[in-house]
OpenMM code with the backbone's topology and positions (N, CA, C; nanometers):
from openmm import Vec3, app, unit

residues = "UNK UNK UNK UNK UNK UNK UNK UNK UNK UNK UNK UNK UNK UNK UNK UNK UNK UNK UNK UNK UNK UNK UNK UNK UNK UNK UNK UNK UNK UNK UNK UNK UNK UNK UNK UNK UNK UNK UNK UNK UNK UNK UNK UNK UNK UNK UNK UNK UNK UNK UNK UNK UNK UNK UNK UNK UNK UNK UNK UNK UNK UNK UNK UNK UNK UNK UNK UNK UNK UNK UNK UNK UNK UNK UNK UNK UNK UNK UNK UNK UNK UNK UNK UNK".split()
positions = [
    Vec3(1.9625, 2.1521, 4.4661),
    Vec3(1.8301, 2.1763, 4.5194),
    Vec3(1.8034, 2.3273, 4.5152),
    Vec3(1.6826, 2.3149, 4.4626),
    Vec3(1.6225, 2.5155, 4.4665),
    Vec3(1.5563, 2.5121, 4.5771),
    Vec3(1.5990, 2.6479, 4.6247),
    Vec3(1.4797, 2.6737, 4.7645),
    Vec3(1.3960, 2.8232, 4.6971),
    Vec3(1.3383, 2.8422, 4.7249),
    Vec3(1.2452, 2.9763, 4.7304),
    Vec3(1.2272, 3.0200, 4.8100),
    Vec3(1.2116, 3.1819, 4.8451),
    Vec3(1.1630, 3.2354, 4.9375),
    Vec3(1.0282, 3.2372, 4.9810),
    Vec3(0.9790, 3.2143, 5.1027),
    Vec3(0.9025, 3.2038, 5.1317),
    Vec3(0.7665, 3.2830, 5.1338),
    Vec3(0.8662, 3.4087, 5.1012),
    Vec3(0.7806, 3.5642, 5.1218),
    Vec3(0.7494, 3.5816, 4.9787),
    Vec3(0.8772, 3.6279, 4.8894),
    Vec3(0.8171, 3.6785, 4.7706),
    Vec3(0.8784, 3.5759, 4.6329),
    Vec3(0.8790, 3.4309, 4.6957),
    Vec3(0.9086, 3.3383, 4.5903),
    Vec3(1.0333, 3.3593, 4.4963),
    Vec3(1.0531, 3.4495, 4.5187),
    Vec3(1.2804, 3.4896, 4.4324),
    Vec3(1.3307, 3.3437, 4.5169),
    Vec3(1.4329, 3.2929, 4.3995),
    Vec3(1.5463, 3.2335, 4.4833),
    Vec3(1.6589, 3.2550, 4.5713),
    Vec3(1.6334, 3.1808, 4.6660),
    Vec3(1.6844, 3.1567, 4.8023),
    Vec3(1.8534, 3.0897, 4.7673),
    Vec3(1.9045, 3.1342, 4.8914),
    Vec3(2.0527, 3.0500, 4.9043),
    Vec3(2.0526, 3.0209, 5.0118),
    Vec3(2.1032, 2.8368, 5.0418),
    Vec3(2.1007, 2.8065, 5.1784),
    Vec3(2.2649, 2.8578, 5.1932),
    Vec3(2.2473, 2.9151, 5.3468),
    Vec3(2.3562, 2.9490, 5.4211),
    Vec3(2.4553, 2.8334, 5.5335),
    Vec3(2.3309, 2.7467, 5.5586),
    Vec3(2.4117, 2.6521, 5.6515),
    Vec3(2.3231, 2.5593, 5.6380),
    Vec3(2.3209, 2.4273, 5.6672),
    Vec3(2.2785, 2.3336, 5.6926),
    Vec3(2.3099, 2.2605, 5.8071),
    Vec3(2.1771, 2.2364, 5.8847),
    Vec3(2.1587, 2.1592, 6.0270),
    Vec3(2.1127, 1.9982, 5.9889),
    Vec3(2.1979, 1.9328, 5.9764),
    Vec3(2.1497, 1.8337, 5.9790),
    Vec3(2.1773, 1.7651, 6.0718),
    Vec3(2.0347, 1.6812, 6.1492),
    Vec3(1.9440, 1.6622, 6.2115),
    Vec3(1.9488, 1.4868, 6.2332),
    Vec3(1.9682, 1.4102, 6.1363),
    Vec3(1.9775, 1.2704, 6.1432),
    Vec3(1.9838, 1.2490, 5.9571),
    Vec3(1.9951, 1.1297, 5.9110),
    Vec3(1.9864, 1.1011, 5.7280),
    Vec3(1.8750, 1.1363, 5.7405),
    Vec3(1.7315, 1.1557, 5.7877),
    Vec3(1.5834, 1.1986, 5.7118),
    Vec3(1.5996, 1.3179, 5.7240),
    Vec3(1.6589, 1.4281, 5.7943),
    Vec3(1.5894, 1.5732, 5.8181),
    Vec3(1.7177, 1.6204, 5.8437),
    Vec3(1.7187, 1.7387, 5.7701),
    Vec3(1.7917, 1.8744, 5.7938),
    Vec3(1.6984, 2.0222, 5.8025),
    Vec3(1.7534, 2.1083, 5.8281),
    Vec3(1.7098, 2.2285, 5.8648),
    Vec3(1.8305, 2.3172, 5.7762),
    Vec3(1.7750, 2.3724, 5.6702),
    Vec3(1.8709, 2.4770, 5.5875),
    Vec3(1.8132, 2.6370, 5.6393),
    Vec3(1.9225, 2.6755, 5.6300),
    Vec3(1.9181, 2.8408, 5.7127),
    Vec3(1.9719, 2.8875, 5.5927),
    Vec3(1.8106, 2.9831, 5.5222),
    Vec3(1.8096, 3.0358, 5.3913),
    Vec3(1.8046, 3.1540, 5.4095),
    Vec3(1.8429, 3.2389, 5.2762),
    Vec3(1.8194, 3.3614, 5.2935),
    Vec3(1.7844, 3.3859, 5.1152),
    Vec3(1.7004, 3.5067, 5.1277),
    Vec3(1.6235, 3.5485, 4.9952),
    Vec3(1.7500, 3.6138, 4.9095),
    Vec3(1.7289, 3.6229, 4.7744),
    Vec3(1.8293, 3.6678, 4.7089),
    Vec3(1.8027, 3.8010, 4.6458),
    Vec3(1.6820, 3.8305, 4.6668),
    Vec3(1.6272, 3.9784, 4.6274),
    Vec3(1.6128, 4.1237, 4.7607),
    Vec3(1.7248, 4.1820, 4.7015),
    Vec3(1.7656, 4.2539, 4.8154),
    Vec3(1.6391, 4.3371, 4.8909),
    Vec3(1.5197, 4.3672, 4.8195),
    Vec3(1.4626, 4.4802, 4.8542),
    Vec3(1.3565, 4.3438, 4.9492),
    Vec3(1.3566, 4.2413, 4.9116),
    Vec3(1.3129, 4.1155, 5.0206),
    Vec3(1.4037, 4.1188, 5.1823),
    Vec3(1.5285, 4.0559, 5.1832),
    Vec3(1.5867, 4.0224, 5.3045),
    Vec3(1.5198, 3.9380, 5.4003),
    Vec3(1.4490, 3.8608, 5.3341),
    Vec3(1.3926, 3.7793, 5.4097),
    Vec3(1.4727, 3.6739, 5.4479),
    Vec3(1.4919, 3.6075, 5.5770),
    Vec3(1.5810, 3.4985, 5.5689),
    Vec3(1.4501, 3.3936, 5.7004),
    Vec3(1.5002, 3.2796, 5.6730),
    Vec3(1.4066, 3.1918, 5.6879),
    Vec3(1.5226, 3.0253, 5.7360),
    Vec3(1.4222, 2.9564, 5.7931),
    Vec3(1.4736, 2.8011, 5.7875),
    Vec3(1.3669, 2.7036, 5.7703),
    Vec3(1.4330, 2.6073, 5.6235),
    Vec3(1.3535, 2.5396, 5.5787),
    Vec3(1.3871, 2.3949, 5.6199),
    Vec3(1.2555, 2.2960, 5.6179),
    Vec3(1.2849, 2.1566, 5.6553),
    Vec3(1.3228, 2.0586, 5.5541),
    Vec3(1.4213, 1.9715, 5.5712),
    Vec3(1.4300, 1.8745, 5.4556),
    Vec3(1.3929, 1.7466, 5.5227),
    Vec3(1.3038, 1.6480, 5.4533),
    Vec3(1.2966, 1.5309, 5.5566),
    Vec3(1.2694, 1.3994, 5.4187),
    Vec3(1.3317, 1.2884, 5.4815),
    Vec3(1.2981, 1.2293, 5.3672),
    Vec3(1.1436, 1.1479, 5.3958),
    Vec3(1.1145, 1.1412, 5.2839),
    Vec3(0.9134, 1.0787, 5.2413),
    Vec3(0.9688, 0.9196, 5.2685),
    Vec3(0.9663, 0.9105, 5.1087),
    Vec3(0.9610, 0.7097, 5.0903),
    Vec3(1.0340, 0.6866, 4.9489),
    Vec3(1.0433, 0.5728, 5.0395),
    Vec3(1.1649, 0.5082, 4.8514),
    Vec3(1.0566, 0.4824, 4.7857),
    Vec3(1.1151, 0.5213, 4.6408),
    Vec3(1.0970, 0.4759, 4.4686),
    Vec3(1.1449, 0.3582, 4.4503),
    Vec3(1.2286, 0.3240, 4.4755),
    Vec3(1.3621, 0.2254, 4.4340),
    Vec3(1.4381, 0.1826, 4.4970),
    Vec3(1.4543, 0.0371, 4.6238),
    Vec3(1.5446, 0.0243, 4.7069),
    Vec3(1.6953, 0.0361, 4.6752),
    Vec3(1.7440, 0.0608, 4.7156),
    Vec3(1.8951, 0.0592, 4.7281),
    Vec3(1.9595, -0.0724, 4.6871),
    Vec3(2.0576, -0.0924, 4.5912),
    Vec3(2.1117, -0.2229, 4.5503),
    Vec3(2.2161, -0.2543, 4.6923),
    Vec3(2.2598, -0.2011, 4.7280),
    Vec3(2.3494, -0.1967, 4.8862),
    Vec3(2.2434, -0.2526, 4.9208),
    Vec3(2.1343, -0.2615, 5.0233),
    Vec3(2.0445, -0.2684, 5.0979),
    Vec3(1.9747, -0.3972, 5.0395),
    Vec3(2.0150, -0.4494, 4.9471),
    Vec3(1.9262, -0.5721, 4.8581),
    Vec3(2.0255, -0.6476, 4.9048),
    Vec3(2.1808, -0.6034, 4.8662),
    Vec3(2.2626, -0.7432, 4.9030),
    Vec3(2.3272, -0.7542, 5.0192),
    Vec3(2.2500, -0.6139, 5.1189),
    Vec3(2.2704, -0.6731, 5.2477),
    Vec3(2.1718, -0.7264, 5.3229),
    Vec3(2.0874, -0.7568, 5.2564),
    Vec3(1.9565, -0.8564, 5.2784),
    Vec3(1.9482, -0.9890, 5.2823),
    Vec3(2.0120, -1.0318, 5.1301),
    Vec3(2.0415, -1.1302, 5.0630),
    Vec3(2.1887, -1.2195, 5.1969),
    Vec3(2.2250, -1.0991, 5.2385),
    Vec3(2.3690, -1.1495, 5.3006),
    Vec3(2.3134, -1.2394, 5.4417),
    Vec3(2.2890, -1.1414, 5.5233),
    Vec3(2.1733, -1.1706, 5.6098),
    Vec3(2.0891, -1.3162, 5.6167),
    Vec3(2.0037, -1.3062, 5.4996),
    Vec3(1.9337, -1.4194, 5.4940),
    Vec3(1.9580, -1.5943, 5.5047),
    Vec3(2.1059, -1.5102, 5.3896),
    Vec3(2.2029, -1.6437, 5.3651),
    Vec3(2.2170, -1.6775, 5.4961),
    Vec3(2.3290, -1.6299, 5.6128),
    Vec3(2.4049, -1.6756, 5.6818),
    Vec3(2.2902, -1.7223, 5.8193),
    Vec3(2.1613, -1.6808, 5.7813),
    Vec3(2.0341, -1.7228, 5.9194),
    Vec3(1.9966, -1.8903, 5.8688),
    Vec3(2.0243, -1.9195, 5.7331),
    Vec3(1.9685, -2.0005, 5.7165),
    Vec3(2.0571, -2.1707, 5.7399),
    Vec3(2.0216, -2.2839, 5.7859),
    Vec3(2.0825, -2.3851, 5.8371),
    Vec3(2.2244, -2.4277, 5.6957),
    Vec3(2.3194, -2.4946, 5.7570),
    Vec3(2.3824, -2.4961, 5.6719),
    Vec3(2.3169, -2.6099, 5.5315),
    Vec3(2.2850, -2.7152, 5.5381),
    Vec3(2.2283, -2.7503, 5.4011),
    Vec3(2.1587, -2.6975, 5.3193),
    Vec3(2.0238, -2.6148, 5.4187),
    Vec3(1.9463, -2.4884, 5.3431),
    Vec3(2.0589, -2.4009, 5.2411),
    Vec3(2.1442, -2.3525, 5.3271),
    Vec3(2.3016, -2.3029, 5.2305),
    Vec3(2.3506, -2.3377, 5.1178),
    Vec3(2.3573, -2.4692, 5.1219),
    Vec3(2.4364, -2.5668, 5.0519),
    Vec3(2.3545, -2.5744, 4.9100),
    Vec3(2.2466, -2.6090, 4.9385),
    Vec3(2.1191, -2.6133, 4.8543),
    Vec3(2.1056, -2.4893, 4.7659),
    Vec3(2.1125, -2.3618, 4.8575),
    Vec3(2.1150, -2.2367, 4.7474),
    Vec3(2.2463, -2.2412, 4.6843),
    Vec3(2.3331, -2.2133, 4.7232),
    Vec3(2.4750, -2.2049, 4.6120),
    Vec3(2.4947, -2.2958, 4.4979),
    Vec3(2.4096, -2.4213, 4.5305),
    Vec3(2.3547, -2.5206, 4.4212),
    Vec3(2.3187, -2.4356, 4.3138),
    Vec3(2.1503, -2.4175, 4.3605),
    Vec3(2.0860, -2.3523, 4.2942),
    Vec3(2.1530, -2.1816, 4.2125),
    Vec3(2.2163, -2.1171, 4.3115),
    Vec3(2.3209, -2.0021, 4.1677),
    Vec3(2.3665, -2.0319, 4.0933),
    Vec3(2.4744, -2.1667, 4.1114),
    Vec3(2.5475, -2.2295, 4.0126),
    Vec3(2.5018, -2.1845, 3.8843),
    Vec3(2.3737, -2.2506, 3.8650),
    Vec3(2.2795, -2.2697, 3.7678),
    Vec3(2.2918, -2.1450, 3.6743),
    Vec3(2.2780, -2.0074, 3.7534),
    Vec3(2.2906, -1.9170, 3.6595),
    Vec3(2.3957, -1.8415, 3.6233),
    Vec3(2.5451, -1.8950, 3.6398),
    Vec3(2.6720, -1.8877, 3.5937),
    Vec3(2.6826, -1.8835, 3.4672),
] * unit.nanometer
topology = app.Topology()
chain = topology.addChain("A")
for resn in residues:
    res = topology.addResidue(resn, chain)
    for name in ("N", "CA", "C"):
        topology.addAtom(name, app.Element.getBySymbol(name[0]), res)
């Protein structure tokens, strides 16, 4: 990840990272252009998925399975067979 300075746009180096929870950290930057010295803290936070997570699909799938009555069950593993 590039950071920039905030002041005179030269690249930045994060010094530490605060992280905050998996959406948000706080990087404690500093400018790389000496006659700058600007140092700063920037936010990282996450937006929104592109693309779910294949983890997160088949722990869905897992989930679903084991809520559902057992013949409902029985009935799907039928139905995978199929695409063996």
């Amino acid at each position: 990840m590039r950071v920039l300075c905030t002041s005179c746009g030269t690249k930045a180096i994060i010094g530490k990272t605060d992280r905050l929870s998996l959406a948000h950290a706080n990087l404690y930057c500093s400018c790389t252009d000496p006659e700058c010295g600007h140092t700063f803290v920037a936010n990282v936070s996450f937006s929104h998925t592109l693309s779910p997570s294949a983890r997160s699909s088949s722990q869905l799938v897992t989930q679903l399975a084991r809520a559902m009555a057992p013949e409902q069950r029985k009935a799907l593993q039928k139905e995978l067979m199929l695409f063996d």
